[in-house]
C-alpha positions in Angstrom: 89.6 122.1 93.9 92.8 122.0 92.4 93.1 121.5 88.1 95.9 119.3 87.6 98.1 118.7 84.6 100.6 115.5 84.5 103.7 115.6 82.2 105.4 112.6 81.3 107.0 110.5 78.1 105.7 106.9 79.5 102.3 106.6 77.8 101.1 103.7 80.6 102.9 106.1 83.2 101.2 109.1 82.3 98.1 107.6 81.9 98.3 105.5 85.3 99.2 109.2 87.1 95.9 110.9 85.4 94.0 108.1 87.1 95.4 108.5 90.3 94.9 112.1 90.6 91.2 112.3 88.8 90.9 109.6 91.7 91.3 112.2 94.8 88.2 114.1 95.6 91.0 117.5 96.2 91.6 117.1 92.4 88.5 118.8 90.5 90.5 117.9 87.2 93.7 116.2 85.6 94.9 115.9 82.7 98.5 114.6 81.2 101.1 115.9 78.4 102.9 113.4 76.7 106.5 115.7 76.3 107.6 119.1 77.8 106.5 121.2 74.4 103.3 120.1 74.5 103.4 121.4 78.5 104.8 124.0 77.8 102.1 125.1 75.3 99.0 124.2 77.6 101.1 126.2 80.7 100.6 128.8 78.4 97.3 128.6 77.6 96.6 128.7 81.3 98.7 131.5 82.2 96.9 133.5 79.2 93.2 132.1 80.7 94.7 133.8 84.1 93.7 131.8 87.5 90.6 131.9 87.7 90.1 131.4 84.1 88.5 127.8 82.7 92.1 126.7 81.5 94.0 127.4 84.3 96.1 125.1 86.4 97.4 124.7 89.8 99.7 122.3 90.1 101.9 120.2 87.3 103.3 116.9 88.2 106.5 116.5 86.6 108.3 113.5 85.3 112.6 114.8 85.3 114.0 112.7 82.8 112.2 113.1 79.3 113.6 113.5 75.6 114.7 117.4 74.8 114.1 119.8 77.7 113.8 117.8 80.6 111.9 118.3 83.8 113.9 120.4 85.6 114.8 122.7 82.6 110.3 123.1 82.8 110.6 124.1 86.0 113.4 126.6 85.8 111.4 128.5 82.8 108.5 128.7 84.8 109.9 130.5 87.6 110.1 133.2 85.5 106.2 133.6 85.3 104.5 135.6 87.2 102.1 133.2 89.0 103.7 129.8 87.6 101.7 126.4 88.8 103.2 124.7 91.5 104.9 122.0 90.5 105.4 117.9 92.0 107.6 116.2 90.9 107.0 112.4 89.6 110.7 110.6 88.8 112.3 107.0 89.3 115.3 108.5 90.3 116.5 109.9 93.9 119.3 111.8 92.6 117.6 115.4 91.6 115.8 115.9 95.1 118.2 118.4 95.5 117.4 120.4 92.3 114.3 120.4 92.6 114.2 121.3 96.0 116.0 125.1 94.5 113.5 125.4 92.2 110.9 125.6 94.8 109.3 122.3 94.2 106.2 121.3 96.3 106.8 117.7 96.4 109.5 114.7 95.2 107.7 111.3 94.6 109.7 108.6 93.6 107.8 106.2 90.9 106.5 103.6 91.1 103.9 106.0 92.1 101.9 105.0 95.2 98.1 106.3 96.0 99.0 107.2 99.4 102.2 108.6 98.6 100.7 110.7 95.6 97.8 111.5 97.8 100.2 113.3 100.4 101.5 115.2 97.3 98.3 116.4 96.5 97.4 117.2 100.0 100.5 119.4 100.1 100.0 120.9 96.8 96.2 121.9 98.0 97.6 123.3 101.2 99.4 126.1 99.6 96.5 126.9 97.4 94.3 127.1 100.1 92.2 124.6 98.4 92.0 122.1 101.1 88.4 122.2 101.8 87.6 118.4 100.7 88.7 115.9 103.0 91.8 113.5 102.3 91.4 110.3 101.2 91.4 108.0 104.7 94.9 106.2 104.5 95.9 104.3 107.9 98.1 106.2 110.1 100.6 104.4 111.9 102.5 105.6 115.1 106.4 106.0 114.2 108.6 103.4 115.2 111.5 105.1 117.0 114.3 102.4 116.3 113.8 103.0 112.3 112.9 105.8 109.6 111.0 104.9 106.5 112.9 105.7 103.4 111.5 105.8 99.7 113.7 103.7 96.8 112.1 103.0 93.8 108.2 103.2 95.1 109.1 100.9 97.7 109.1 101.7 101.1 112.3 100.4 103.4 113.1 100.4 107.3 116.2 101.4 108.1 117.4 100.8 111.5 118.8 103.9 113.5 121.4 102.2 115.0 122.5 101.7 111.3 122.8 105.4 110.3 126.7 106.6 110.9 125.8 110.3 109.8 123.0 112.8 108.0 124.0 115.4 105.5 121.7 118.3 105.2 120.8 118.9 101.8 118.0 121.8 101.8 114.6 120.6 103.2 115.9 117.1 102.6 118.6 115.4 104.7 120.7 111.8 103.3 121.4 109.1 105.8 124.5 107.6 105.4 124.8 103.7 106.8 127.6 101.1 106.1 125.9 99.8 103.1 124.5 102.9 101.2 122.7 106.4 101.5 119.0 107.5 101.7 117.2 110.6 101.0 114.4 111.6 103.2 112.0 114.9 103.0 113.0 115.6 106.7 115.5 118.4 107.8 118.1 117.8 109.4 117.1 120.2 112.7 114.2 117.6 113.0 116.2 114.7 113.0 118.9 116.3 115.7 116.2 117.1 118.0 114.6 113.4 118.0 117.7 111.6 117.4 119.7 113.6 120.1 118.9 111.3 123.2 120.0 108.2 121.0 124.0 109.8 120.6 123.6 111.7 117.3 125.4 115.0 117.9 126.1 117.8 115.7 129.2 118.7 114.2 128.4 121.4 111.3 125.6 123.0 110.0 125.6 120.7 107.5 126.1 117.6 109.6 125.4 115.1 112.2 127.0 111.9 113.5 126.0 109.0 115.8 128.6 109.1 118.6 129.1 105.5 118.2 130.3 105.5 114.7 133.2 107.9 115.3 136.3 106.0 114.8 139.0 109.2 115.0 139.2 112.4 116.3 141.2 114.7 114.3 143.4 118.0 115.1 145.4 119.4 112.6 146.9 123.0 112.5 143.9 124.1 114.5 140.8 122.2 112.3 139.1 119.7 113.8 137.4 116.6 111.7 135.8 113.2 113.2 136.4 109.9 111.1 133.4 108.4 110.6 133.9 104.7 108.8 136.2 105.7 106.0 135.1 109.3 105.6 136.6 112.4 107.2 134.1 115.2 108.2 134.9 118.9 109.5 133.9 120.2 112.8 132.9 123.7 112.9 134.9 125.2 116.0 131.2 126.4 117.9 130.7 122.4 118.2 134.5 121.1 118.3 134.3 121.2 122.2 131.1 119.9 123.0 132.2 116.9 120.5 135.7 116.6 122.1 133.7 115.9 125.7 131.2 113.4 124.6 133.9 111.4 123.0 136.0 111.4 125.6 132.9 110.6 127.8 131.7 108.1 125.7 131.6 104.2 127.2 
């Protein structure tokens, strides 16, 4: 069972997150750090005790934005360990997904911090130490609806219609929807969302991006580059997908 520690400056956050995880039956223990020193001492103590040893711990769940060294500057020091704890991180904010995805995070919850959400965490976290030999908490599993994806903002989860999205980015493991009104992070790459969003007119352009057919406004050639205009922005087309683009638009109703 996995030995947990939580790190975070928010006494009533910290002490909400200890519960949650001391909650799931994969968690054989949990315990929470108020500031990064104070983690950063008790790491130590585990990495000393050695992983089997009665101090040791698996996996950290990691609050970004606290006073002195933050979360992320945690994370990069324990990459230099040997066998550092994997580490979840626990944050308000969607902009460090990216970070954190380079430092080899397990996991990116957004807070308010939801059982079922933390739960997956966990479940993920147990997976890669091969601890996964209790069984999950039951949560309800739904069937995905094809005409929306679920995104994460602030502990609350939204539906955001397909039809909606003009383009994805890749970013790492993670991919950002891009709609009229705003953007979205999502734990999903982007290969996934080509495949299953490929009968429905998204089409890659890049390595790094897709585009729904239907919210290309331009297509660009200039001194032998090629670029779509999608809404206001200009994206590049890499030259292996510049003809398959050019014959779908021309195709298109």
């Amino acid at each position: 069972m996995l030995r947990a520690l939580a790190v975070d400056d928010e006494r009533p956050t910290l002490e909400e997150l200890v519960y949650l995880l001391n909650a799931d039956p994969r968690i054989g223990s949990a315990e929470g750090a108020s500031d990064t020193t104070e983690a950063l001492r008790r790491i130590n103590r585990a990495l000393e005790s050695g992983p089997d040893g009665p101090d040791a711990i698996d996996v950290v769940f990691l609050d970004i934005q606290m006073p002195g060294l933050d979360g992320l500057d945690l994370a990069r020091l324990l990459t230099g360990f040997a066998r550092p704890p994997l580490v979840v991180f626990v944050t308000a904010h969607e902009d460090f997904a990216v970070q954190a995805f380079d430092l080899k995070a397990v996991d990116y919850v957004l807070k308010p911090v939801r059982r079922e959400r933390l739960a997956e965490a966990v479940r993920r976290a147990a997976e890669l130490r091969g601890a996964a030999t209790v069984p999950a908490p039951r949560i309800p599993v739904h069937e995905p609806d094809p005409d929306h994806i679920t995104v994460e903002l602030g502990g609350v989860a939204r539906f955001v219609s397909v039809d909606d999205i003009t383009h994805v980015e890749a970013q790492g493991d993670y991919a950002r929807l891009h709609t009229e009104r705003g953007s979205h992070l999502v734990r999903i790459p982007l290969s996934t969302l080509e495949e299953r969003w490929r009968a429905r007119g998204f089409v890659r352009i890049h390595r790094r991006h897709l585009v729904a057919l239907r919210h290309v406004g331009e297509l660009r050639l200039d001194a032998g580059t090629v670029s779509v205009l999608v809404g206001t922005e200009e994206l590049q087309v890499s030259r292996r997908h510049a003809r398959e683009l050019r014959d779908l638009l021309m195709r298109r109703p």
